[in-house]
DSSP file (Angstrom, degrees, kcal/mol; ACC not computed):
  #  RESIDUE AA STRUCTURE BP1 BP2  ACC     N-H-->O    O-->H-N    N-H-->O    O-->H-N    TCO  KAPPA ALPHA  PHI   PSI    X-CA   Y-CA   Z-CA
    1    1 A X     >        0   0    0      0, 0.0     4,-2.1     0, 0.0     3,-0.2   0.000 360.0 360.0 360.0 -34.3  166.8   36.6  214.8
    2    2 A X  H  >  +     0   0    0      1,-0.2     4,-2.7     2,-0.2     5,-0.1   0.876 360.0  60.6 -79.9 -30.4  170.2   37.0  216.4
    3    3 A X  H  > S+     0   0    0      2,-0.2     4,-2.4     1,-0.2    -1,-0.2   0.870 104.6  47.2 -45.8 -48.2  170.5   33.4  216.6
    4    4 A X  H  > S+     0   0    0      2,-0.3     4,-2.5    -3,-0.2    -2,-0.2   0.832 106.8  55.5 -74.4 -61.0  170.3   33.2  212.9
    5    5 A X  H  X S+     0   0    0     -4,-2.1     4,-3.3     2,-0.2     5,-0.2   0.943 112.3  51.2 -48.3 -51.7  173.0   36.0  212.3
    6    6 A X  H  X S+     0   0    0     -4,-2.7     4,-0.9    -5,-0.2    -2,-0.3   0.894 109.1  43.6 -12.1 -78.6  175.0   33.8  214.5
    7    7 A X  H  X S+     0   0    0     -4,-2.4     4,-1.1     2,-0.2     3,-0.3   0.916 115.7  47.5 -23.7 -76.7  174.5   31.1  212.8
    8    8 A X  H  X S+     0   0    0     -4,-2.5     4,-1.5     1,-0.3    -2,-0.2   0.632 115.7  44.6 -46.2 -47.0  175.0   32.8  209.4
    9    9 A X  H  X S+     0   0    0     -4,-3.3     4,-1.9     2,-0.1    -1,-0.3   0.875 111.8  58.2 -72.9 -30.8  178.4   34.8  210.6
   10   10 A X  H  X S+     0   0    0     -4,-0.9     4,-2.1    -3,-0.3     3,-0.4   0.936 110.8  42.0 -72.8 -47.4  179.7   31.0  212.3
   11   11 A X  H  X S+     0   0    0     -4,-1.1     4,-3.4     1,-0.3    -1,-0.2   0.828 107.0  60.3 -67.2 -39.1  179.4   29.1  208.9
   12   12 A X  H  X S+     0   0    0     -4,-1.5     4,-1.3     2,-0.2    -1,-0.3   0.798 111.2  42.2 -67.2 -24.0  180.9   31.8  206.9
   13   13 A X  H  X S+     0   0    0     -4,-1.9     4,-2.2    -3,-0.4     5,-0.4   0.771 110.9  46.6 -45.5 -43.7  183.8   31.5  208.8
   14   14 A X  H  X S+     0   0    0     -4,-2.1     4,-1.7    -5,-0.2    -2,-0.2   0.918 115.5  51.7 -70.1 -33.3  184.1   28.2  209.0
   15   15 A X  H  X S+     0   0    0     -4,-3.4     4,-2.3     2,-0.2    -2,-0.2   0.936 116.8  43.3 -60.5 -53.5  183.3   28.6  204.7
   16   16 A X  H  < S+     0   0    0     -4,-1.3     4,-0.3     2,-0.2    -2,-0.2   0.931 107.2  55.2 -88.5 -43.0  186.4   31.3  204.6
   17   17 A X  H >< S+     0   0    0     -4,-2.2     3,-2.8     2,-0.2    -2,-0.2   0.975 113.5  50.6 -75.6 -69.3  189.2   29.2  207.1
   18   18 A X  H 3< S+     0   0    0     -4,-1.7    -2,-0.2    -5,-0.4    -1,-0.2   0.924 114.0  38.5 -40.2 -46.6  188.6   25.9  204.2
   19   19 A X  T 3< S-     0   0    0     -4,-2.3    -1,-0.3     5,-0.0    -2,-0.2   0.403 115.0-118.1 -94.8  37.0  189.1   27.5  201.3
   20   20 A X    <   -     0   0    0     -3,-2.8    -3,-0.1    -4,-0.3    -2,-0.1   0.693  32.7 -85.5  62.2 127.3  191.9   29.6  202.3
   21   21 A X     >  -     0   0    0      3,-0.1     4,-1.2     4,-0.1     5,-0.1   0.433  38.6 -94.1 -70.2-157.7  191.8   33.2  202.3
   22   22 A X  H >> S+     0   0    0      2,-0.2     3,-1.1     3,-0.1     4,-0.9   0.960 130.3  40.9 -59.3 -67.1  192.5   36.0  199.6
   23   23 A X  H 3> S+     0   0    0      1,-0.3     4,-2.5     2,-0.2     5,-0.3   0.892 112.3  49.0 -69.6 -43.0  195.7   36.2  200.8
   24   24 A X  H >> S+     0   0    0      2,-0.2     4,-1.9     1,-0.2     3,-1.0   0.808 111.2  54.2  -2.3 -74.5  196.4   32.4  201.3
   25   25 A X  H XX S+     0   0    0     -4,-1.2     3,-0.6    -3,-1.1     4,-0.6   0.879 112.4  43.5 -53.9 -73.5  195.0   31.9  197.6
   26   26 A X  H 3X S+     0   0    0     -4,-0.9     4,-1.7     2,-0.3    -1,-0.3   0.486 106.7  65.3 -58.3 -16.9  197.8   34.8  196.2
   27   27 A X  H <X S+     0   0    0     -4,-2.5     4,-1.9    -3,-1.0     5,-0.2   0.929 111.0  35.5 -70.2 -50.8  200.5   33.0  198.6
   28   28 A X  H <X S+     0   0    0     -4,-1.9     4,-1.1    -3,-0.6    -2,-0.3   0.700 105.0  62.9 -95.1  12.3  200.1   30.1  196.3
   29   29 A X  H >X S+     0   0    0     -4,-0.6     4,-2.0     1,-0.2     3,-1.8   0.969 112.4  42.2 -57.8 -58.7  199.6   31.6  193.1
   30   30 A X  H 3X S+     0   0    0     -4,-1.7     4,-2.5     1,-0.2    -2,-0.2   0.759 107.3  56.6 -63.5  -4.6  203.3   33.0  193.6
   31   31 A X  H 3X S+     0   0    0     -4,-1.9     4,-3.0     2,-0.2     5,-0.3   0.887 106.1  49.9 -83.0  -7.5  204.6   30.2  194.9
   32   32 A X  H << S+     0   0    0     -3,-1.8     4,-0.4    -4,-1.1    -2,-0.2   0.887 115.8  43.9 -62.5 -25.7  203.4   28.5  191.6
   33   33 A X  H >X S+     0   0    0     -4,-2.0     4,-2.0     2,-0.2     3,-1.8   0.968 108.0  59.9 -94.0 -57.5  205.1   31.4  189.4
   34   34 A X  H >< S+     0   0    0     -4,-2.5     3,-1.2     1,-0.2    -2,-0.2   0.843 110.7  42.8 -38.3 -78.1  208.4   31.2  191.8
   35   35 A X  T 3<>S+     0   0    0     -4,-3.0     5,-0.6     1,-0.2     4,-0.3   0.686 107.3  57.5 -57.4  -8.7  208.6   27.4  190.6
   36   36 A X  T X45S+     0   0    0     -3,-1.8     3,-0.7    -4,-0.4    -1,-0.2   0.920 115.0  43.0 -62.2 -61.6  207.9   28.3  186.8
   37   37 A X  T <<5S+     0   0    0     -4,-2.0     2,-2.3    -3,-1.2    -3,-0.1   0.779  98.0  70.7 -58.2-105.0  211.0   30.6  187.1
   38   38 A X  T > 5S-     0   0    0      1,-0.2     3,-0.7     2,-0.1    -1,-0.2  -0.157  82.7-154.7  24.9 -48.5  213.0   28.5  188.8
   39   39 A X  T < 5S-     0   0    0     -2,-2.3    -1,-0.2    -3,-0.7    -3,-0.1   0.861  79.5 -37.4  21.2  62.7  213.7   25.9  185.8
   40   40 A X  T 3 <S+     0   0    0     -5,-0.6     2,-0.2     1,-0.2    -1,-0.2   0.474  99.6 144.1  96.7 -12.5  214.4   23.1  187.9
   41   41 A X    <   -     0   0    0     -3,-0.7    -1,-0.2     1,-0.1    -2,-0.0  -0.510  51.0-123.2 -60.7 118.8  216.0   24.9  190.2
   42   42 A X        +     0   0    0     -2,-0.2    29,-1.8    -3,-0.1     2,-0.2  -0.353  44.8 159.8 -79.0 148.7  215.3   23.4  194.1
   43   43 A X  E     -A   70   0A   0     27,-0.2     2,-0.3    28,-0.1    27,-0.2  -0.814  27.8-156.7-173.5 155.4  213.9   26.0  196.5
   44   44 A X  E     +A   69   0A   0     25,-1.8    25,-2.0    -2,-0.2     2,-0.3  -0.939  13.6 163.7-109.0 136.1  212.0   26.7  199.7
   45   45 A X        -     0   0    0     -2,-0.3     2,-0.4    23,-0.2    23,-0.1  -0.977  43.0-107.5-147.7 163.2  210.0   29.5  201.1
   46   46 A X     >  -     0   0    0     21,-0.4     4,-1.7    -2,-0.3     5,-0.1  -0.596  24.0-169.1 -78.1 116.2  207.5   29.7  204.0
   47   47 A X  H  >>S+     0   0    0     -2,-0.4     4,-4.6     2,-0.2     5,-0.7   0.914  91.5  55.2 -73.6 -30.8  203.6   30.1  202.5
   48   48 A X  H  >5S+     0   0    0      1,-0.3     4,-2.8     2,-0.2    -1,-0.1   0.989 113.8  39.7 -60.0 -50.8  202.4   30.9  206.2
   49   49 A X  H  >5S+     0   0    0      2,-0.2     4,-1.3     1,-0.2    -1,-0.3   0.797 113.6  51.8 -69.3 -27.3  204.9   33.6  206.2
   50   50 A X  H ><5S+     0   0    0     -4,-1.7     3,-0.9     2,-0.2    15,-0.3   0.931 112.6  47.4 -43.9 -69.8  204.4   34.8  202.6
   51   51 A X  H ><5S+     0   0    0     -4,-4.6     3,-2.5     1,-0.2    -2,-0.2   0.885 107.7  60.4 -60.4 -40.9  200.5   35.0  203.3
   52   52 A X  H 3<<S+     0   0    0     -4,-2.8    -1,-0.2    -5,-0.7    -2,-0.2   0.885 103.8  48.3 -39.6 -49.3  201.5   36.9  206.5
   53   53 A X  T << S+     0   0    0     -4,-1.3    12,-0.9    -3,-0.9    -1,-0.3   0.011  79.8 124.2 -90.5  22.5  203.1   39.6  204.7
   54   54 A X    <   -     0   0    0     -3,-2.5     2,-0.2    10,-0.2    10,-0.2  -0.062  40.8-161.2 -60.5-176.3  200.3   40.5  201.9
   55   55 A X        -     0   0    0      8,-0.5     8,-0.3     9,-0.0     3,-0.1  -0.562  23.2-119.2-175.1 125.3  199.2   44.2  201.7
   56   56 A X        +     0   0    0      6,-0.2     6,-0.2    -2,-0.2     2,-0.1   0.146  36.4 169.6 -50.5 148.9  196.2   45.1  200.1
   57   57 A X        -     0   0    0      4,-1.4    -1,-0.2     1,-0.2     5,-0.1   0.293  67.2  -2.2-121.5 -97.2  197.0   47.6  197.1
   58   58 A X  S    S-     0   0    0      4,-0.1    -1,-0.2    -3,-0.1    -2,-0.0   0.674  83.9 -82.1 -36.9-167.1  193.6   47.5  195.6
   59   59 A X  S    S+     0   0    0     -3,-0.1    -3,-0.0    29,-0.1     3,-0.0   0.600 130.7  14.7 -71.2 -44.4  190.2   46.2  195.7
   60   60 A X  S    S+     0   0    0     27,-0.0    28,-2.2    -4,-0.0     2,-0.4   0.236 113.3  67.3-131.2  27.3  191.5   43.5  194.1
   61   61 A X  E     -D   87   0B   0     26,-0.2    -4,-1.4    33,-0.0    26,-0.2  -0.930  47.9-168.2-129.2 164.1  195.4   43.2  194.1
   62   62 A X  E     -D   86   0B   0     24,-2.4    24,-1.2    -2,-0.4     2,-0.3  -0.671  12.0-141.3-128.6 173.5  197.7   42.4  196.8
   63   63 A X        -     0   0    0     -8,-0.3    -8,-0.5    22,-0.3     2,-0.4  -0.867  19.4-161.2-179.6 113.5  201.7   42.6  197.1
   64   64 A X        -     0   0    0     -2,-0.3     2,-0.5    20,-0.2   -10,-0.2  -0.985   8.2-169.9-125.3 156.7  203.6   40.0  199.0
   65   65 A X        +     0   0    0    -12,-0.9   -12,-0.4    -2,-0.4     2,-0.2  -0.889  27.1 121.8-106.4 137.9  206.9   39.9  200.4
   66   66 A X  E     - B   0  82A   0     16,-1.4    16,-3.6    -2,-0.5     2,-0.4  -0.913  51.3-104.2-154.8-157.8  208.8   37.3  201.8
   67   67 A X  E     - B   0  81A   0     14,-0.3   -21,-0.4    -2,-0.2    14,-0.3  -0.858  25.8-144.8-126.0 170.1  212.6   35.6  201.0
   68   68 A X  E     - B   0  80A   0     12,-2.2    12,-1.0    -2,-0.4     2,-0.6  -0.736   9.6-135.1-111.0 151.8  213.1   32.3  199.2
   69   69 A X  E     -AB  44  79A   0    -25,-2.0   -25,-1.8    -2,-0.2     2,-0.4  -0.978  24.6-164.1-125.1 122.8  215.9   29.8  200.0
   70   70 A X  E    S+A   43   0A   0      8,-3.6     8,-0.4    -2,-0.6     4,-0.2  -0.803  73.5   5.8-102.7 141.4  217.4   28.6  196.3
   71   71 A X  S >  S-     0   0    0    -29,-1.8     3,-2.2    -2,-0.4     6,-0.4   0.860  86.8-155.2  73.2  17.6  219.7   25.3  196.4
   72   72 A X  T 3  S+     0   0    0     -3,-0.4    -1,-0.1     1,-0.2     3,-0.1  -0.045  75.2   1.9 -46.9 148.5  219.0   24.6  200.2
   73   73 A X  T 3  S+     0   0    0      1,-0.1    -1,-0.2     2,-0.1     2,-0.2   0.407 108.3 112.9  55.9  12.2  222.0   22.5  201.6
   74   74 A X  S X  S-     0   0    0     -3,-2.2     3,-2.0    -4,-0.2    -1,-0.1  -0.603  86.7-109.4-101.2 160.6  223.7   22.6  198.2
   75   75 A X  T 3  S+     0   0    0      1,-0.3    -2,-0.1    -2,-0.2    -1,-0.1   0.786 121.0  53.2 -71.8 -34.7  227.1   24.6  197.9
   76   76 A X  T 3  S+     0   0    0     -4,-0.1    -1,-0.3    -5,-0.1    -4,-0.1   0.768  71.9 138.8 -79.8  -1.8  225.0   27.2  195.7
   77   77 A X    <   +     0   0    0     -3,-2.0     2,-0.2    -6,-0.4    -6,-0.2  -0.020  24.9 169.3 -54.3 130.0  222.3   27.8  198.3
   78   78 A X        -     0   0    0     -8,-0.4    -8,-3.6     2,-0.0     2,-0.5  -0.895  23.7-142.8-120.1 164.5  221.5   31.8  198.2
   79   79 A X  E     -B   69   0A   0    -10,-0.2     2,-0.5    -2,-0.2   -10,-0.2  -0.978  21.1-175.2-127.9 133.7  218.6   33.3  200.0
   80   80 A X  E     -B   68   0A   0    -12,-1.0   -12,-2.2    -2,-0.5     2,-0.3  -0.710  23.2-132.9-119.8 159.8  216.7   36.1  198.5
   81   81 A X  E     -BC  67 102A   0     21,-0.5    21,-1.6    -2,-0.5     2,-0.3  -0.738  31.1-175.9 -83.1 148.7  213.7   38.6  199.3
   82   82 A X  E     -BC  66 101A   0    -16,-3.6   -16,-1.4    -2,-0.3    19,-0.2  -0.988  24.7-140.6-151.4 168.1  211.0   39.1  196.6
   83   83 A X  E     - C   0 100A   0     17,-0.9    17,-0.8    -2,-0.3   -18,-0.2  -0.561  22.0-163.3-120.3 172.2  207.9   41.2  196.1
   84   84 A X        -     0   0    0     15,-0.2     2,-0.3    -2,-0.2   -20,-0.2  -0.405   9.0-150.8-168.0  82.7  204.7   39.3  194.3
   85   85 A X        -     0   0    0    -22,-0.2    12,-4.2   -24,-0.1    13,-1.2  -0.379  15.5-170.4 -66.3 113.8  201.8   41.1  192.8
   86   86 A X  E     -DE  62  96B   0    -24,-1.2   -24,-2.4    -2,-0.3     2,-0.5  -0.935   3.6-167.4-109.7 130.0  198.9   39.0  193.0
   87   87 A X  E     -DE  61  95B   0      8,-1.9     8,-2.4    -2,-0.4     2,-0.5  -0.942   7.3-156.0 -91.6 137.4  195.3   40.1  191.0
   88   88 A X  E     - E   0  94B   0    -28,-2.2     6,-0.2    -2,-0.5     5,-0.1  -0.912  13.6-157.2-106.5 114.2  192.1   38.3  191.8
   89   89 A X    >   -     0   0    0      4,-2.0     3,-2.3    -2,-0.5    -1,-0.1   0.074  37.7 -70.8 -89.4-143.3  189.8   38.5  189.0
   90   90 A X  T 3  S+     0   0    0      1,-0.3    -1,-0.1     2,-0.1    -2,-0.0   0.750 134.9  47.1 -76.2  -6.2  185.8   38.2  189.1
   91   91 A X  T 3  S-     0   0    0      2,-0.2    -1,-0.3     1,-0.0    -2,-0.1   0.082 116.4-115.2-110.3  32.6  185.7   34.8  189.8
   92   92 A X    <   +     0   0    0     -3,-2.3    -3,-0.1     1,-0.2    -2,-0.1   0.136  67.5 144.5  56.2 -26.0  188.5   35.1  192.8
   93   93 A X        -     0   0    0     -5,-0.1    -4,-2.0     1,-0.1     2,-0.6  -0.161  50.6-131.6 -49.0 118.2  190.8   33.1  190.7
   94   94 A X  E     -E   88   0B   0     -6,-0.2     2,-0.5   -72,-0.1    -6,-0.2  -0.613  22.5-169.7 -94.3 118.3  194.7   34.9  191.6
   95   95 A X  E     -E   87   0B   0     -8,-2.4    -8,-1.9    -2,-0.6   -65,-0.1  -0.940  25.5-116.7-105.8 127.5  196.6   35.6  188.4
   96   96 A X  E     +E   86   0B   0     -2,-0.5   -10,-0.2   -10,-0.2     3,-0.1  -0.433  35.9 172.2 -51.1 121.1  200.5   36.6  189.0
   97   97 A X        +     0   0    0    -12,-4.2     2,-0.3     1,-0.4    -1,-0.2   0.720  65.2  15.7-100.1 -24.1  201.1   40.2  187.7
   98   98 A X        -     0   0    0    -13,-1.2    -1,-0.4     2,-0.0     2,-0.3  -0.871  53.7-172.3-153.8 145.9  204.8   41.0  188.8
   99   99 A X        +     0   0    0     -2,-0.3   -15,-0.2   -15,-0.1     2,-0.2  -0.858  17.7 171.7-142.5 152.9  207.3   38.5  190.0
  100  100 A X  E     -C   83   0A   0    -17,-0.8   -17,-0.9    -2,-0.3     2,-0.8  -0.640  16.8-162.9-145.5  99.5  210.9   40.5  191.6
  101  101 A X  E     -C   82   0A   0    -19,-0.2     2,-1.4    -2,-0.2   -19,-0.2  -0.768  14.5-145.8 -91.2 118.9  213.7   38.9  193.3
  102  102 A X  E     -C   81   0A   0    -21,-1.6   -21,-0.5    -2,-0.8     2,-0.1  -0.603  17.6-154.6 -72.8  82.8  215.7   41.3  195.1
  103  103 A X        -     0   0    0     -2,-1.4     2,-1.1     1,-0.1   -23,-0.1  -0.171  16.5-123.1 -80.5 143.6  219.4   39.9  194.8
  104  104 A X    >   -     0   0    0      1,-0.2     3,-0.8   -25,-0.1    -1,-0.1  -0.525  22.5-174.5 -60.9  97.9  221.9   41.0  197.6
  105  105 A X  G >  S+     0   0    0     -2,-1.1     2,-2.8     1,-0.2     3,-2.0   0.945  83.6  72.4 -86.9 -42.4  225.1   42.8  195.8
  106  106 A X  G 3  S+     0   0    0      1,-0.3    -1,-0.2     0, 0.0    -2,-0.1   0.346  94.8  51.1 -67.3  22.9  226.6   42.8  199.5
  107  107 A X  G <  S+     0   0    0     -2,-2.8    -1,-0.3    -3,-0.8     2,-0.2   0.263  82.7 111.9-126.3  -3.8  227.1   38.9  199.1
  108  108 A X  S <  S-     0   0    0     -3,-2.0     2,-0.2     1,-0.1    -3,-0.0  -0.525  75.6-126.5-109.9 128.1  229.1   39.3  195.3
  109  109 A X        -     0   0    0     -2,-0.2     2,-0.3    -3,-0.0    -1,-0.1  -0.409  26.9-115.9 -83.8 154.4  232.6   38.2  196.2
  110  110 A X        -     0   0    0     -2,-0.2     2,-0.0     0, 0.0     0, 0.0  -0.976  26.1-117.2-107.7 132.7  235.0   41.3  195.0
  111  111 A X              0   0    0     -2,-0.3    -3,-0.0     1,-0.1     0, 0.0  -0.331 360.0 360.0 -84.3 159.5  237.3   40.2  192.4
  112  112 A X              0   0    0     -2,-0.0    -1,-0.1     0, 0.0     0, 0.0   0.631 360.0 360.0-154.8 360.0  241.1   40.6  193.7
């Protein structure tokens, strides 16, 4: 019998690390809604680090934080923080509730 619990626990793991975990799953919903906003706009952000920073709200929402890099290597590049409320509905599929980019006023030139 313990063999068999073994087993049982080894494959569900190996089942949970392919399809990417909750938070994994809510890393790329937002990055799909970052690039929605965007309009065309170039940008990078880290998923690994995105998923890193999730925290459970719910049963079934999470919150993640990370920053974004807009315009890398372009004269406009800014880099921001943002928050990202992810829901998982019944079927696990992660729907975007909340999108935020927290912009930096201590980077706003002062006019003179």
């Amino acid at each position: 019998m313990r063999i068999g619990i073994g087993v049982m626990l080894g494959i569900g793991l190996v089942l949970t690390g392919c399809g990417g975990g909750r938070n994994d799953k809510a890393a790329a919903a937002c990055n799909t809604e970052i690039g929605k906003r965007m309009s065309g706009r170039s940008f990078t952000l880290d998923m690994k680090d995105l998923a890193a920073h999730a925290k459970e709200e719910s049963a079934d929402t999470l919150l993640l934080t990370s920053t974004v890099v807009l315009d890398k290597g372009l004269p406009t590049q800014d880099k921001q923080s943002y928050e990202c409320r992810v829901r998982f509905d019944a079927s696990g599929n992660a729907n975007v509730l909340y999108l935020q980019f927290n912009f930096n006023n201590a980077d706003l030139r002062q006019d003179q």
